[in-house]
C-alpha positions as CSV (number, residue, x, y, z in Angstrom):
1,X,-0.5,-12.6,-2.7
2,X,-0.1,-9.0,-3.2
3,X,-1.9,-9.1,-6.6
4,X,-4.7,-10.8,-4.7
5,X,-4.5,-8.4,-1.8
6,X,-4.8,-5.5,-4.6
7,X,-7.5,-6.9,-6.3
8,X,-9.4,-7.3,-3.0
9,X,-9.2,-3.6,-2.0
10,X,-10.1,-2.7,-5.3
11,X,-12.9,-5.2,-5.3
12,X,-13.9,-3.8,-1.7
13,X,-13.6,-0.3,-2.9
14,X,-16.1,-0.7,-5.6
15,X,-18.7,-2.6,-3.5
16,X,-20.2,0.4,-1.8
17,X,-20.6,3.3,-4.0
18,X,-19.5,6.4,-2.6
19,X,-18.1,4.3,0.3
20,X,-14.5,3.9,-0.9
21,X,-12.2,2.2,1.7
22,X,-8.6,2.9,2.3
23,X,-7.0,-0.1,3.4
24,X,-3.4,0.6,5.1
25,X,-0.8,-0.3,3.1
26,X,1.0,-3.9,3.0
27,X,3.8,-4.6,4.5
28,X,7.4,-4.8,2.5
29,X,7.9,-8.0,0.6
30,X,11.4,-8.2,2.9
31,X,9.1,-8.7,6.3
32,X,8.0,-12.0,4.7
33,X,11.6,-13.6,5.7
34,X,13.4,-11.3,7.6
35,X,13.5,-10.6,11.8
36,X,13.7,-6.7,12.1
37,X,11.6,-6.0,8.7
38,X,9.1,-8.6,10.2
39,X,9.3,-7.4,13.5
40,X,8.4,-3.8,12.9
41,X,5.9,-5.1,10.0
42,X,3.8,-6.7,12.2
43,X,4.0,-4.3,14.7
44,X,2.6,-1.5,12.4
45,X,-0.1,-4.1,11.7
46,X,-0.9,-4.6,15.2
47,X,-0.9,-0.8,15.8
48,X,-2.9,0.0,13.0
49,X,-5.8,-2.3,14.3
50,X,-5.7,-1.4,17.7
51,X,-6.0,2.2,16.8
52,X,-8.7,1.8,13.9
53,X,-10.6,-0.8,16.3
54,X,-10.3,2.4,19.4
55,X,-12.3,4.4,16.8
56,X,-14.9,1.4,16.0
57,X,-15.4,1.1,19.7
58,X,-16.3,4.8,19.9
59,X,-17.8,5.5,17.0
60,X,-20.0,2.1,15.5
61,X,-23.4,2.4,15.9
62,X,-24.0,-1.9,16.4
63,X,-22.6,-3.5,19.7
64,X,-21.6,-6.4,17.5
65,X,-19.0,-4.4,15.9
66,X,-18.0,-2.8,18.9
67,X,-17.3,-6.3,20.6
68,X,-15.4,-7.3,17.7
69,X,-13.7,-4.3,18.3
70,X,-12.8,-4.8,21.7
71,X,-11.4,-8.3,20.6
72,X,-8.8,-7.0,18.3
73,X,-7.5,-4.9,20.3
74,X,-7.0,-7.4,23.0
75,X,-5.8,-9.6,20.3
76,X,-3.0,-7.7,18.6
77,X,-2.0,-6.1,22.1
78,X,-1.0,-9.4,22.5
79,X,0.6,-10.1,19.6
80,X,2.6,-7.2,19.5
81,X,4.0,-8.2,23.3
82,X,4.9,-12.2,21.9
83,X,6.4,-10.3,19.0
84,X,8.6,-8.3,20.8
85,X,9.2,-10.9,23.1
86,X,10.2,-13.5,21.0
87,X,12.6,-10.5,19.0
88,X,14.4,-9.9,22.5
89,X,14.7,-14.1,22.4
90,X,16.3,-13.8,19.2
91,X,19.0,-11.3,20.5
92,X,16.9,-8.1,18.4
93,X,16.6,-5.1,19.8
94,X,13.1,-4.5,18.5
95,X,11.7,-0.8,18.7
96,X,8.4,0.4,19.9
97,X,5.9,-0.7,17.6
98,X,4.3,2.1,15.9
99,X,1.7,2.8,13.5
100,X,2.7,3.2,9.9
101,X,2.5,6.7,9.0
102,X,1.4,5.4,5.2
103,X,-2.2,4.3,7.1
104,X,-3.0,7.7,8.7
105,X,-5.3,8.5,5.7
106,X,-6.9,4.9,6.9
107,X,-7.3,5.9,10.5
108,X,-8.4,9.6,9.2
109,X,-11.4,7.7,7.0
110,X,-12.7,5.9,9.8
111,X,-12.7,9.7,11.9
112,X,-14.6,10.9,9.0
113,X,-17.0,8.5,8.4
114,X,-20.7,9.0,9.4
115,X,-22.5,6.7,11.7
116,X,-24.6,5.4,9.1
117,X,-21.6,4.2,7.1
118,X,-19.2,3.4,9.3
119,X,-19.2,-0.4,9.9
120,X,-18.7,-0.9,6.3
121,X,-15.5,1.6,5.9
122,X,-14.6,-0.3,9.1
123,X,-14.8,-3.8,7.6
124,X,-13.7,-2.7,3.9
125,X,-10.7,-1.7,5.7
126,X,-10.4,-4.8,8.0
127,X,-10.8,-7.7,5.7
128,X,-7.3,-6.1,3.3
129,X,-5.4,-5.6,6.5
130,X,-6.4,-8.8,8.3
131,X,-5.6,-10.6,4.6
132,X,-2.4,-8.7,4.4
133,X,-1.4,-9.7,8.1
134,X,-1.9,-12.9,7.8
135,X,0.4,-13.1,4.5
136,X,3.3,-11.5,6.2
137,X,2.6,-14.4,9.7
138,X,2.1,-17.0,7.2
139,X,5.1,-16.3,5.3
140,X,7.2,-15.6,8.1
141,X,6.3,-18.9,10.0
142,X,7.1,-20.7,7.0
143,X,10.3,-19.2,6.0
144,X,11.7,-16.2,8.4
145,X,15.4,-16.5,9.4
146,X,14.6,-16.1,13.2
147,X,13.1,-19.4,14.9
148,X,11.7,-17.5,17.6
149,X,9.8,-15.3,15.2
150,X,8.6,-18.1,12.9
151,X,7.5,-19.5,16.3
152,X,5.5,-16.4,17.2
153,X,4.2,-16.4,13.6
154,X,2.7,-19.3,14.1
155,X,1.0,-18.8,16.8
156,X,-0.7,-15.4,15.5
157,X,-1.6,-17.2,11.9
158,X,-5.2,-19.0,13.5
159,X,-5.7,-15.8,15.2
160,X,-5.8,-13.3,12.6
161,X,-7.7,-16.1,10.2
162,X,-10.1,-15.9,12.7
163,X,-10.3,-12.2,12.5
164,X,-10.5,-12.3,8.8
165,X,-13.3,-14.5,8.9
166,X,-15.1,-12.9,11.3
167,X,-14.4,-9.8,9.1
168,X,-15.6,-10.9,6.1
169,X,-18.6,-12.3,7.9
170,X,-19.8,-9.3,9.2
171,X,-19.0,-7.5,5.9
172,X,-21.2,-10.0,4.2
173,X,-23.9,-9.6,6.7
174,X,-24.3,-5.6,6.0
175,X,-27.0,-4.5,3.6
176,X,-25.6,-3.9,-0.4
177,X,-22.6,-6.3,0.2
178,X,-21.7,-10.2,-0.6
179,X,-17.8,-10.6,-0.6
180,X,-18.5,-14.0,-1.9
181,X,-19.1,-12.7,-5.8
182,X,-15.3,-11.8,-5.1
């Protein structure tokens, strides 16, 4: 999966001339299948989308993409809480989920980006992060060492496979793109 997650970004990265993306970086293969590198994994997912998605809302010129947005962070506010919930259920004692510092350059793109191109940095970061978070759900749900966790996992798998198909739609919608010659 991380071979196809690579060749995505790169793919992504090419699509828009001048428009590279910097998706945040994957989480550690050990997240896939154990409770604290899970745990904080997906809390550094979370945090990175709410705080990209706090940008989008301030900074997208098209409401659709400001709604979508609004969603995610929402969303992985309350994904983060089952998360830490479901941690505390499986006698962890999670920290406070922060945002990787490897994704600041991500965060500092979507500052930087002009009105006129930001929607598609947005979603050429979205659609590697979403893909990437729902990897490390999928794979925990199907073989983390915490049942609480794989239960939470679960749970969050339709709801960022939403996310990443709402991504990619809206990517495929915007002028000079078609993900599906990926």
């Amino acid at each position: 999966m991380q071979i196809k997650f690579a060749g995505a970004a790169l793919a992504l990265a090419f699509a828009a001339p001048g428009l590279a993306q910097t998706p945040p970086p994957p989480p550690p293969p050990e997240a896939r299948t154990s409770a604290m590198p899970y745990v904080m994994a997906a809390g550094m997912s979370d945090q990175y989308e709410i705080q990209s998605s706090r940008i989008a809302v301030k900074k997208s010129p098209n409401a659709r993409t400001r709604r979508y947005a609004a969603m995610l962070i929402q969303h992985h506010n309350k994904t983060t809480a089952a998360t830490t919930r479901a941690a505390m259920r499986a006698r962890l004692a999670p920290p406070a989920p922060m945002l990787d510092p490897r994704a600041a350059p991500s965060l500092a793109e979507l500052n930087a980006a002009s009105p006129a191109d930001f929607d598609r940095v947005y979603f050429g970061q979205q659609v590697p992060a979403h893909q990437a978070a729902l990897d490390l759900h999928s794979s925990y749900a199907a073989n983390g060492d915490a049942a609480p966790l794989r239960a939470t996992a679960r749970t969050a798998v339709p709801v960022v496979r939403k996310h990443l198909t709402d991504a990619q739609r809206m990517m495929n919608g915007m002028p000079g793109h078609n993900m599906s010659r990926m």
